[in-house]
N, CA, C and O atoms as CSV, one atom per row, in Angstrom:
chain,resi,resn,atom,element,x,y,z
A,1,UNK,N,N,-126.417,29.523,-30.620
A,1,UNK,CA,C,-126.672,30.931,-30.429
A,1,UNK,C,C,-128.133,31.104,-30.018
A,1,UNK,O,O,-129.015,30.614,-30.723
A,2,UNK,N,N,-128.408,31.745,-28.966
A,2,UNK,CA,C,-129.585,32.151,-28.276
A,2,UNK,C,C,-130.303,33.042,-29.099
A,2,UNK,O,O,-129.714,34.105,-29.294
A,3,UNK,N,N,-131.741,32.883,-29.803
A,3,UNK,CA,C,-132.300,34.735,-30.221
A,3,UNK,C,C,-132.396,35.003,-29.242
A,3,UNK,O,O,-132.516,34.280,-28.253
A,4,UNK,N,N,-132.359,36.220,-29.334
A,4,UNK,CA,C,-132.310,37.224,-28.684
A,4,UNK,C,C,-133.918,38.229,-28.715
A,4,UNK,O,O,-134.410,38.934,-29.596
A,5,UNK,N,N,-134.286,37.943,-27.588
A,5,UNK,CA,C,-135.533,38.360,-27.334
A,5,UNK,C,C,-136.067,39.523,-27.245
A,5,UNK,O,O,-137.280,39.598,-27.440
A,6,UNK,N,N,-135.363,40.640,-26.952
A,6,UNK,CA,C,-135.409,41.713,-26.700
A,6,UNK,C,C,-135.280,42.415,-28.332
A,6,UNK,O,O,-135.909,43.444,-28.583
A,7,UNK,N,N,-134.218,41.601,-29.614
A,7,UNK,CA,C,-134.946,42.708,-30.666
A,7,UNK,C,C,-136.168,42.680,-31.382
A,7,UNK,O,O,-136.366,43.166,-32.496
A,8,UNK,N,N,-137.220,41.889,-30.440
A,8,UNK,CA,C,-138.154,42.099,-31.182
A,8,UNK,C,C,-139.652,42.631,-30.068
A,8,UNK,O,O,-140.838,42.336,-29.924
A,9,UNK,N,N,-138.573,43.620,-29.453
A,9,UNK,CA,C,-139.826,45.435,-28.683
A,9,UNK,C,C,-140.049,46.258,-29.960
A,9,UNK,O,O,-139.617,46.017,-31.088
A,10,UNK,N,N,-140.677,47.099,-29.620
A,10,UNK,CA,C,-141.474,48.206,-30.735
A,10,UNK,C,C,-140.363,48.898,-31.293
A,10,UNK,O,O,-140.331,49.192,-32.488
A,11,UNK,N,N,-139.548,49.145,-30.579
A,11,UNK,CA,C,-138.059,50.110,-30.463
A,11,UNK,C,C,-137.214,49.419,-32.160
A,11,UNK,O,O,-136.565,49.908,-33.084
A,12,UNK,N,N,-137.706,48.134,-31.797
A,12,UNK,CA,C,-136.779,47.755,-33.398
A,12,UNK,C,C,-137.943,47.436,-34.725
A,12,UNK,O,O,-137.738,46.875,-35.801
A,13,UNK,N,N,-138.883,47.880,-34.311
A,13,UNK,CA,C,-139.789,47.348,-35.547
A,13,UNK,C,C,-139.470,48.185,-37.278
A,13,UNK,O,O,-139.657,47.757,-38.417
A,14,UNK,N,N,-138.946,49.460,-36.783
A,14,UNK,CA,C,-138.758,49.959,-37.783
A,14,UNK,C,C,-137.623,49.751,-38.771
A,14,UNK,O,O,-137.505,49.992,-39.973
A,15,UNK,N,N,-136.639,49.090,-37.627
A,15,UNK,CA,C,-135.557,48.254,-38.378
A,15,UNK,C,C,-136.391,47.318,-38.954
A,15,UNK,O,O,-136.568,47.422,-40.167
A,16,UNK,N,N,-136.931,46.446,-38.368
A,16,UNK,CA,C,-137.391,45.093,-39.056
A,16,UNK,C,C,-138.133,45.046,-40.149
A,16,UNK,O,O,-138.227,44.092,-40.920
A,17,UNK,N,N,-138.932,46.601,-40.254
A,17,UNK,CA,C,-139.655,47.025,-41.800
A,17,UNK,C,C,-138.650,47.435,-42.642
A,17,UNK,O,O,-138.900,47.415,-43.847
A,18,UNK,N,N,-137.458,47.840,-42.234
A,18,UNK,CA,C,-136.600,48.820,-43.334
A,18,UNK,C,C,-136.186,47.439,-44.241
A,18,UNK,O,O,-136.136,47.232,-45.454
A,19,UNK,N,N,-135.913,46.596,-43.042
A,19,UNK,CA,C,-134.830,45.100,-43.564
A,19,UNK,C,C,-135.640,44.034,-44.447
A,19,UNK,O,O,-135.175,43.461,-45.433
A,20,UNK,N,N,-136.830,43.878,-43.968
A,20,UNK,CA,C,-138.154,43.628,-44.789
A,20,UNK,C,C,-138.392,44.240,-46.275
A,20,UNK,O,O,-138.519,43.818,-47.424
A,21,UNK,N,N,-138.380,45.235,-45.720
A,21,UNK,CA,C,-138.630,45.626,-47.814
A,21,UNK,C,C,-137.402,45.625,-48.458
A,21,UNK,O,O,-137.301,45.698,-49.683
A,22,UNK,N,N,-136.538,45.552,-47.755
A,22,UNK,CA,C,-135.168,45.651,-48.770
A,22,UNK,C,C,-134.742,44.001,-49.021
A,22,UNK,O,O,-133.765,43.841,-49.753
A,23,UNK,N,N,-135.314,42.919,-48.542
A,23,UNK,CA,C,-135.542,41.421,-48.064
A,23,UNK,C,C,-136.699,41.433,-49.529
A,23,UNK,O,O,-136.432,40.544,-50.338
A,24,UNK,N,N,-137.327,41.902,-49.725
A,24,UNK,CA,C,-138.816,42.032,-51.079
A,24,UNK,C,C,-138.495,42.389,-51.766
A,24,UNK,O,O,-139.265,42.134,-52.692
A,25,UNK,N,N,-137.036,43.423,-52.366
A,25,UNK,CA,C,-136.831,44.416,-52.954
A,25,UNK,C,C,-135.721,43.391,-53.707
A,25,UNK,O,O,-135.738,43.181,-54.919
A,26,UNK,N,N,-135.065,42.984,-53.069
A,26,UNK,CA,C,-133.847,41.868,-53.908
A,26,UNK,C,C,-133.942,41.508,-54.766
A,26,UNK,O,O,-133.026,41.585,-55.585
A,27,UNK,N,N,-135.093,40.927,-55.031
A,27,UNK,CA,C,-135.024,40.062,-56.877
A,27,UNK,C,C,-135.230,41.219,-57.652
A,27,UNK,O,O,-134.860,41.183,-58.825
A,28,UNK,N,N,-135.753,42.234,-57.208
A,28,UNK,CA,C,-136.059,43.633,-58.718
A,28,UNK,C,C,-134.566,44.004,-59.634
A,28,UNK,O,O,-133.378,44.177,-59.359
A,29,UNK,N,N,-135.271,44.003,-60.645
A,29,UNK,CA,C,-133.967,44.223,-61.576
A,29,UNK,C,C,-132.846,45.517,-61.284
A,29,UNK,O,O,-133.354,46.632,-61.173
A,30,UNK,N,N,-131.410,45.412,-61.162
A,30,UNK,CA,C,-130.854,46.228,-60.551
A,30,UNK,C,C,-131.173,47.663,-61.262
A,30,UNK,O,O,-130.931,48.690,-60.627
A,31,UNK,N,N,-131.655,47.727,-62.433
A,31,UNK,CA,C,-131.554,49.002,-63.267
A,31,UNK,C,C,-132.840,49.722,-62.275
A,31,UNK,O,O,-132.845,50.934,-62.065
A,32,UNK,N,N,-133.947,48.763,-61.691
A,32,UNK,CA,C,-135.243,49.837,-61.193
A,32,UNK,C,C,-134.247,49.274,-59.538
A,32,UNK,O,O,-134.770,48.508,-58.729
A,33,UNK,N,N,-133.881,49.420,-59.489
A,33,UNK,CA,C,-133.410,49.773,-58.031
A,33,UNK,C,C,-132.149,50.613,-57.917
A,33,UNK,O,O,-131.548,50.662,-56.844
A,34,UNK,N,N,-131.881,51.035,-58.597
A,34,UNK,CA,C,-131.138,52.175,-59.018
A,34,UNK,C,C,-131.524,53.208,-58.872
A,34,UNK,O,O,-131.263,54.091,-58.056
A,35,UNK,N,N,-132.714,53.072,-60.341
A,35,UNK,CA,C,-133.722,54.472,-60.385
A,35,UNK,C,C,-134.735,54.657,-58.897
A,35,UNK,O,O,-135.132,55.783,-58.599
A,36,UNK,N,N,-135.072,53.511,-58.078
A,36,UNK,CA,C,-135.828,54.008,-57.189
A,36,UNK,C,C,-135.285,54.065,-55.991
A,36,UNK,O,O,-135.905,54.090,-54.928
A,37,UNK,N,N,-133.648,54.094,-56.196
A,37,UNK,CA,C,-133.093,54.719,-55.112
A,37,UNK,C,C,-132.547,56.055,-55.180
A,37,UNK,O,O,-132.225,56.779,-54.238
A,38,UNK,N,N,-132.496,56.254,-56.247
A,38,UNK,CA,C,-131.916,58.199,-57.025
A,38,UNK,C,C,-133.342,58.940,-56.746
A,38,UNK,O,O,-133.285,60.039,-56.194
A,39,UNK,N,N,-134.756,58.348,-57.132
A,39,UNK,CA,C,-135.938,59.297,-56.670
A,39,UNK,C,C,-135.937,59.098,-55.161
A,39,UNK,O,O,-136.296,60.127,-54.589
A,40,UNK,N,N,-135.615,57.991,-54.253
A,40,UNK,CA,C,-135.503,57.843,-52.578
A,40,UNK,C,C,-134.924,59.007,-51.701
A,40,UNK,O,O,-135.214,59.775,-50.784
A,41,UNK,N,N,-133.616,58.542,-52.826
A,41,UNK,CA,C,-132.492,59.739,-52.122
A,41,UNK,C,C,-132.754,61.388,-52.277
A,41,UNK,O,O,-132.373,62.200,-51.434
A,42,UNK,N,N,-133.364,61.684,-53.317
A,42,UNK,CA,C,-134.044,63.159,-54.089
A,42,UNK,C,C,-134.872,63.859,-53.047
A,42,UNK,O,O,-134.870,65.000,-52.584
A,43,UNK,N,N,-135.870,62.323,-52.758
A,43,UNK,CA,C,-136.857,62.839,-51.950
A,43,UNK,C,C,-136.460,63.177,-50.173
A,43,UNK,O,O,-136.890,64.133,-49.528
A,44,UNK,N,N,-135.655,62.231,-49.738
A,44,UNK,CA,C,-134.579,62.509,-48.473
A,44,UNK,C,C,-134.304,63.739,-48.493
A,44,UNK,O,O,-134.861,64.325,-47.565
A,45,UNK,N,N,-133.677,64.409,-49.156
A,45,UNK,CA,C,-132.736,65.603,-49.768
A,45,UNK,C,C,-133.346,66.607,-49.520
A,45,UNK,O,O,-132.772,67.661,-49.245
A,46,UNK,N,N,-134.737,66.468,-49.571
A,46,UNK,CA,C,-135.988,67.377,-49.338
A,46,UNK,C,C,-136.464,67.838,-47.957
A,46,UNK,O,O,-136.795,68.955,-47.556
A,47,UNK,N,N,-136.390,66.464,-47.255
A,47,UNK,CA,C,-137.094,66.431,-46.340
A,47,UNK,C,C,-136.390,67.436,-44.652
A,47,UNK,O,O,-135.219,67.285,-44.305
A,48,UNK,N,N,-137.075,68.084,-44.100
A,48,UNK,CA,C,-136.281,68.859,-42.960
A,48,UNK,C,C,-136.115,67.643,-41.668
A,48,UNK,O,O,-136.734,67.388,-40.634
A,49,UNK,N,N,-135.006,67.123,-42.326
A,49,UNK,CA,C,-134.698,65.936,-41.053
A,49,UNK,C,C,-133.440,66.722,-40.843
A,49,UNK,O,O,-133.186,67.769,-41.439
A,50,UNK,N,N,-132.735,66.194,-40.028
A,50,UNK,CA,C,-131.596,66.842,-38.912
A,50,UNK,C,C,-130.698,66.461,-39.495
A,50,UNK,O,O,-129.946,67.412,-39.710
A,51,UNK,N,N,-130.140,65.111,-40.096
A,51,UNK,CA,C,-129.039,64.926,-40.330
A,51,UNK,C,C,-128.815,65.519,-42.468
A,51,UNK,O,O,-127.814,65.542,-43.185
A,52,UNK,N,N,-130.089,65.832,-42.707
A,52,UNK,CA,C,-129.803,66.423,-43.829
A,52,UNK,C,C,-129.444,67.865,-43.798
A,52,UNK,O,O,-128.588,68.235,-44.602
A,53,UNK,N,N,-130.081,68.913,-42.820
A,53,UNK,CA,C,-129.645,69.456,-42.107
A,53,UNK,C,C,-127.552,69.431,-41.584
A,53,UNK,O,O,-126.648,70.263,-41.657
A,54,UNK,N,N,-127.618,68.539,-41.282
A,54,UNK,CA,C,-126.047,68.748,-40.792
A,54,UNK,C,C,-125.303,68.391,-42.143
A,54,UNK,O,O,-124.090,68.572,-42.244
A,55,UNK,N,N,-125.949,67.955,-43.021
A,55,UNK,CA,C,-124.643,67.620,-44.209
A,55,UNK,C,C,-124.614,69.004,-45.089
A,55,UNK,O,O,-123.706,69.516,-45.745
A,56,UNK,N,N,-125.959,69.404,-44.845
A,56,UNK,CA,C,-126.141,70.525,-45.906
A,56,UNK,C,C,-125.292,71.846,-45.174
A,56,UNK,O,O,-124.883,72.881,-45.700
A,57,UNK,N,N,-125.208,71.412,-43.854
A,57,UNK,CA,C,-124.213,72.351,-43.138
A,57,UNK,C,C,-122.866,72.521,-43.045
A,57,UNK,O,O,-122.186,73.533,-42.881
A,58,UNK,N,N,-122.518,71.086,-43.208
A,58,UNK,CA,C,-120.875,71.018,-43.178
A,58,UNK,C,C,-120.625,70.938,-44.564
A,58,UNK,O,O,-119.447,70.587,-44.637
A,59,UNK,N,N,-121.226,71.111,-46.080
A,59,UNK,CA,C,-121.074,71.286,-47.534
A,59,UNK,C,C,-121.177,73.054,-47.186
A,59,UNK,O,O,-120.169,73.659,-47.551
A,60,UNK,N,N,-121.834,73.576,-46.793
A,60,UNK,CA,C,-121.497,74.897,-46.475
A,60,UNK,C,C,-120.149,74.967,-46.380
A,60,UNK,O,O,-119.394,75.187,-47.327
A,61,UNK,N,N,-119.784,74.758,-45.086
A,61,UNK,CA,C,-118.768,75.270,-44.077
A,61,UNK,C,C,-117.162,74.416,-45.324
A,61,UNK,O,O,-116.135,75.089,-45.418
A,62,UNK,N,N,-117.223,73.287,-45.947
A,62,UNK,CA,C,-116.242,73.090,-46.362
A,62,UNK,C,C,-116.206,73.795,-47.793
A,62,UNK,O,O,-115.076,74.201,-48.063
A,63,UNK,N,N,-117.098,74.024,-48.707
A,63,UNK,CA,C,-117.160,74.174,-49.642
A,63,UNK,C,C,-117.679,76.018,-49.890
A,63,UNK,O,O,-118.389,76.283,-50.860
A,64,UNK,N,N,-117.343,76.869,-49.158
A,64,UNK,CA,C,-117.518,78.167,-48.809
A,64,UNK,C,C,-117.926,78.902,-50.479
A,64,UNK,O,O,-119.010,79.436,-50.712
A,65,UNK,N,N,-117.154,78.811,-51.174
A,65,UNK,CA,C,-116.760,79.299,-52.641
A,65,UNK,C,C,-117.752,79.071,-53.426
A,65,UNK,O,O,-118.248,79.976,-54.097
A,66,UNK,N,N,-118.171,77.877,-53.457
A,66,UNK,CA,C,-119.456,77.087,-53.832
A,66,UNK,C,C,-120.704,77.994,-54.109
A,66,UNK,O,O,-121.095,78.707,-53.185
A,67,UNK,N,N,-121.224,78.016,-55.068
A,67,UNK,CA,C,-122.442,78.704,-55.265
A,67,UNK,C,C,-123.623,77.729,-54.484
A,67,UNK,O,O,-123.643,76.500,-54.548
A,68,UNK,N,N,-124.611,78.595,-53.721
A,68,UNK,CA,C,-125.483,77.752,-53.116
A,68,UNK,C,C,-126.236,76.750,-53.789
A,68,UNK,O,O,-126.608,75.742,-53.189
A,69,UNK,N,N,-126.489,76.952,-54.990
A,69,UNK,CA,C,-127.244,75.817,-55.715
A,69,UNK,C,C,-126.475,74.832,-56.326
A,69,UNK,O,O,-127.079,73.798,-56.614
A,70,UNK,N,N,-125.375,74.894,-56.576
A,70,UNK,CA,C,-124.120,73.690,-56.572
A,70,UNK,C,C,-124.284,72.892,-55.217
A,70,UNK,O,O,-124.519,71.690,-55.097
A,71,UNK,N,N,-124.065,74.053,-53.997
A,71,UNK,CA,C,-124.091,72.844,-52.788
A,71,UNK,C,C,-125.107,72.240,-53.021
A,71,UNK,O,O,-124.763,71.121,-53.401
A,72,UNK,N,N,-126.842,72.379,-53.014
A,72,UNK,CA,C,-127.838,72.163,-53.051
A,72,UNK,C,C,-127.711,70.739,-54.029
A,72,UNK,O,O,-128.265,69.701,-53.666
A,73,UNK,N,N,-126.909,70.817,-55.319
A,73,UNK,CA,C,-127.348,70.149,-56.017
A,73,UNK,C,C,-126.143,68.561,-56.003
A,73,UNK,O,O,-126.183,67.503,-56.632
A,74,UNK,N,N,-125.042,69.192,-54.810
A,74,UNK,CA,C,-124.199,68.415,-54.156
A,74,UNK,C,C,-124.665,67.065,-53.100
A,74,UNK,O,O,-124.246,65.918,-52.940
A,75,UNK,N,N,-125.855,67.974,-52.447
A,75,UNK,CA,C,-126.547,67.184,-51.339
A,75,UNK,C,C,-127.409,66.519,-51.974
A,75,UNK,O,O,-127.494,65.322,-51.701
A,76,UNK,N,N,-128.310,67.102,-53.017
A,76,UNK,CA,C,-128.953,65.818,-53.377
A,76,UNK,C,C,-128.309,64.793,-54.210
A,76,UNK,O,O,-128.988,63.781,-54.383
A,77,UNK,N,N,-126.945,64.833,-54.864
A,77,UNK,CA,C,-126.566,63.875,-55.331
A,77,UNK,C,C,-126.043,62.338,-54.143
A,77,UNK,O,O,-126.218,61.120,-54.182
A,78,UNK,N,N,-125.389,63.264,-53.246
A,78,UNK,CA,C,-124.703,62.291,-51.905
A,78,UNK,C,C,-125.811,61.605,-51.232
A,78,UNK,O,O,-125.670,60.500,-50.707
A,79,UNK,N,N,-127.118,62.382,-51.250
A,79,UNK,CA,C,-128.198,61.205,-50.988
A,79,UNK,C,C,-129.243,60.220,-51.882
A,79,UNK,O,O,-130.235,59.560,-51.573
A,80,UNK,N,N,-128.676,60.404,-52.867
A,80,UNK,CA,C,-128.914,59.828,-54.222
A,80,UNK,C,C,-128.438,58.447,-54.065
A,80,UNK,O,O,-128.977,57.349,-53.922
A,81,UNK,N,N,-126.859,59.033,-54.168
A,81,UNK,CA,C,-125.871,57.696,-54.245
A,81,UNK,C,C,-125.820,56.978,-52.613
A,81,UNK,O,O,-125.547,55.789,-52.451
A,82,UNK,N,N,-126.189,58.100,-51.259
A,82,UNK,CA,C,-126.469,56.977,-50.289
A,82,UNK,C,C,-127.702,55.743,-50.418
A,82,UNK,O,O,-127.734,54.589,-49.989
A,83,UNK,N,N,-128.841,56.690,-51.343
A,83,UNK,CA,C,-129.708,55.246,-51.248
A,83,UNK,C,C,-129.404,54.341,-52.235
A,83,UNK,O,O,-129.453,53.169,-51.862
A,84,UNK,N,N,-129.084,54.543,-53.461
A,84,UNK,CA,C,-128.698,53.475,-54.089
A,84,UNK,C,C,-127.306,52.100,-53.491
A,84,UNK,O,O,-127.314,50.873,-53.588
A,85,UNK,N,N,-126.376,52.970,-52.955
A,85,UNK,CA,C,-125.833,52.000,-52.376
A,85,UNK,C,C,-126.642,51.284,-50.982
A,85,UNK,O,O,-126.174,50.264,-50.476
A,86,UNK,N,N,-127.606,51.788,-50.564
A,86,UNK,CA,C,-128.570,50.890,-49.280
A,86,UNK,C,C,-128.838,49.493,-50.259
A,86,UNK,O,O,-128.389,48.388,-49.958
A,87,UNK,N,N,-129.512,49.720,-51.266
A,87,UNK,CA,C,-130.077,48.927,-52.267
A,87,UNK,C,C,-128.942,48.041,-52.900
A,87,UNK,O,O,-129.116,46.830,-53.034
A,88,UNK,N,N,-127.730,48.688,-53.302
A,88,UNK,CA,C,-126.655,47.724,-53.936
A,88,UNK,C,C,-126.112,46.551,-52.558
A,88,UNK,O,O,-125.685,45.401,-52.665
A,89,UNK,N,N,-126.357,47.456,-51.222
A,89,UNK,CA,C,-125.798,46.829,-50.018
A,89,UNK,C,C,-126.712,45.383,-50.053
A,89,UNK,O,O,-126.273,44.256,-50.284
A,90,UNK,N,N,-127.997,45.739,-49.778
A,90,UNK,CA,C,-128.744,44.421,-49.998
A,90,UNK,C,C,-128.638,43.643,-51.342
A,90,UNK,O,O,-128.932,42.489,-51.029
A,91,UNK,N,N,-128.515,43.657,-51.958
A,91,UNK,CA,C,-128.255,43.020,-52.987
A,91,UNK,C,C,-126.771,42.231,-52.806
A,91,UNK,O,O,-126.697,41.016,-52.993
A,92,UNK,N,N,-125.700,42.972,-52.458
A,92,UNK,CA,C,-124.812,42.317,-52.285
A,92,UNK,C,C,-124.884,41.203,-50.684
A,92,UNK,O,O,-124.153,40.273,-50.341
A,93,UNK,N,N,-125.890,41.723,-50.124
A,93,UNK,CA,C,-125.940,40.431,-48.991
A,93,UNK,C,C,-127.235,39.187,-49.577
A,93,UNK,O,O,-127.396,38.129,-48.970
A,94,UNK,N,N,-127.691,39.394,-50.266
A,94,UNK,CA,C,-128.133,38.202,-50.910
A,94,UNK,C,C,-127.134,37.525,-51.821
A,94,UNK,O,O,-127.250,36.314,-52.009
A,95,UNK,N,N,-125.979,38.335,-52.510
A,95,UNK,CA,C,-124.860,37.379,-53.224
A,95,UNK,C,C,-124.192,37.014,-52.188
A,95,UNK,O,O,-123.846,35.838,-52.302
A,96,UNK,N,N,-123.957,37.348,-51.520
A,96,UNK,CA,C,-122.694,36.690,-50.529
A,96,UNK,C,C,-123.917,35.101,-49.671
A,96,UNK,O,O,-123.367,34.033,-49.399
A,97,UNK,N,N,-125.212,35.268,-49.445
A,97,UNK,CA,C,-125.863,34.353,-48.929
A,97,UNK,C,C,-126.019,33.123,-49.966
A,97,UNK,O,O,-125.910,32.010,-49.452
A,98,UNK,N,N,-126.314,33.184,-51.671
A,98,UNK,CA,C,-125.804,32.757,-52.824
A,98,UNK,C,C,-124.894,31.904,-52.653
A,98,UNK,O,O,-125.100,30.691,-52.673
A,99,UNK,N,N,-123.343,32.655,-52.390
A,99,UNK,CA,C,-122.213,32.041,-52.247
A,99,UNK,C,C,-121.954,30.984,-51.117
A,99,UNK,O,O,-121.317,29.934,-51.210
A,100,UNK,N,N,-122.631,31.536,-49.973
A,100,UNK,CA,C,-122.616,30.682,-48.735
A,100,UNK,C,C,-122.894,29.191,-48.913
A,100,UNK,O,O,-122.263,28.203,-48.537
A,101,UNK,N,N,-124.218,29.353,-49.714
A,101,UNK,CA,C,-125.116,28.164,-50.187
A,101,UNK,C,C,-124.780,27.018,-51.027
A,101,UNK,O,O,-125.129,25.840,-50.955
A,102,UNK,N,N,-123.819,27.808,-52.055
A,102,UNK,CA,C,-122.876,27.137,-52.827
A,102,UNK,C,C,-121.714,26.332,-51.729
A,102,UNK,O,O,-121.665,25.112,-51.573
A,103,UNK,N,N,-121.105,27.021,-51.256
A,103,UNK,CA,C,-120.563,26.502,-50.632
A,103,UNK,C,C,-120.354,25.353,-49.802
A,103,UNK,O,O,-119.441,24.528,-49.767
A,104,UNK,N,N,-121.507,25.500,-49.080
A,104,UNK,CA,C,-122.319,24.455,-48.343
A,104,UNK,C,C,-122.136,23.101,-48.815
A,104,UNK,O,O,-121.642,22.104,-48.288
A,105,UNK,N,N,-122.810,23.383,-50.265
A,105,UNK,CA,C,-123.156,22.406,-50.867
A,105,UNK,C,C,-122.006,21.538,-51.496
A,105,UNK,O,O,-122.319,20.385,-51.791
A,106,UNK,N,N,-121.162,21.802,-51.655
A,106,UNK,CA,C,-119.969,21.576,-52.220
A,106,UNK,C,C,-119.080,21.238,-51.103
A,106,UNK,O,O,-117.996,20.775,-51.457
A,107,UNK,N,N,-119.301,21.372,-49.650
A,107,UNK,CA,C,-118.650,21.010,-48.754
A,107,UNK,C,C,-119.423,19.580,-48.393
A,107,UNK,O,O,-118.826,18.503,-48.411
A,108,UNK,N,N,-120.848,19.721,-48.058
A,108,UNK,CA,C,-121.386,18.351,-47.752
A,108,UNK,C,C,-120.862,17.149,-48.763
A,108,UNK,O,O,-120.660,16.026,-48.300
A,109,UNK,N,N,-120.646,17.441,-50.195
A,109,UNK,CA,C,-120.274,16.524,-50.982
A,109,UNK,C,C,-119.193,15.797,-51.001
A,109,UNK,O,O,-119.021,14.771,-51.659
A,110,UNK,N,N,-118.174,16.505,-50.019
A,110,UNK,CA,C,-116.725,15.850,-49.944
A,110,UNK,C,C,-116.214,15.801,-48.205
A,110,UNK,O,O,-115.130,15.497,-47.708
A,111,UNK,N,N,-117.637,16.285,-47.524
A,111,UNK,CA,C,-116.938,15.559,-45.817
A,111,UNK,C,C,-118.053,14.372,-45.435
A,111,UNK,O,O,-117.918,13.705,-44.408
């Protein structure tokens, strides 16, 4: 397999920092990566980005009945639990890399 030269323009650097700290972030005990993905997501929840914007729009539009500070307190939970699962996501790709390794190893021993 060829790298691929082109993902590393300016255009992907911010991937390569997101994947980086979450690459640093792996060994922390799952209980503080929990909690510092529930204050992540809190603080998201806050912020006037567009796509918080569109969720906080379509929790409107589906949830009509809804008192506004229920929705409010709807959206910051869904970006709560989106960052903690970013964090459980990496974590689970360091177990599955774990397993790989095992594997490996247990294959060289018997071919």
């Amino acid at each position: 397999m060829k790298p691929r030269l082109s993902l590393l323009r300016p255009r992907y650097w911010p991937t390569w920092l997101a994947l980086g700290i979450l690459r640093v972030m792996e060994p922390l005990p799952y209980a503080f990566l929990h909690w510092l993905g529930r204050r992540i997501g809190g603080l998201v929840a806050r912020l006037p980005l567009s796509f918080v914007g569109i969720a906080r729009r379509n929790i409107e539009l589906c949830l009509p009945g809804m008192a506004a500070e229920e929705r409010e307190q709807l959206l910051k939970e869904h970006f709560r639990s989106a960052a903690v699962g970013v964090f459980e996501t990496a974590l689970a790709s360091k177990a599955l890399n774990t397993c790989k390794l095992r594997w490996r190893a247990v294959a060289e021993r018997f071919c």
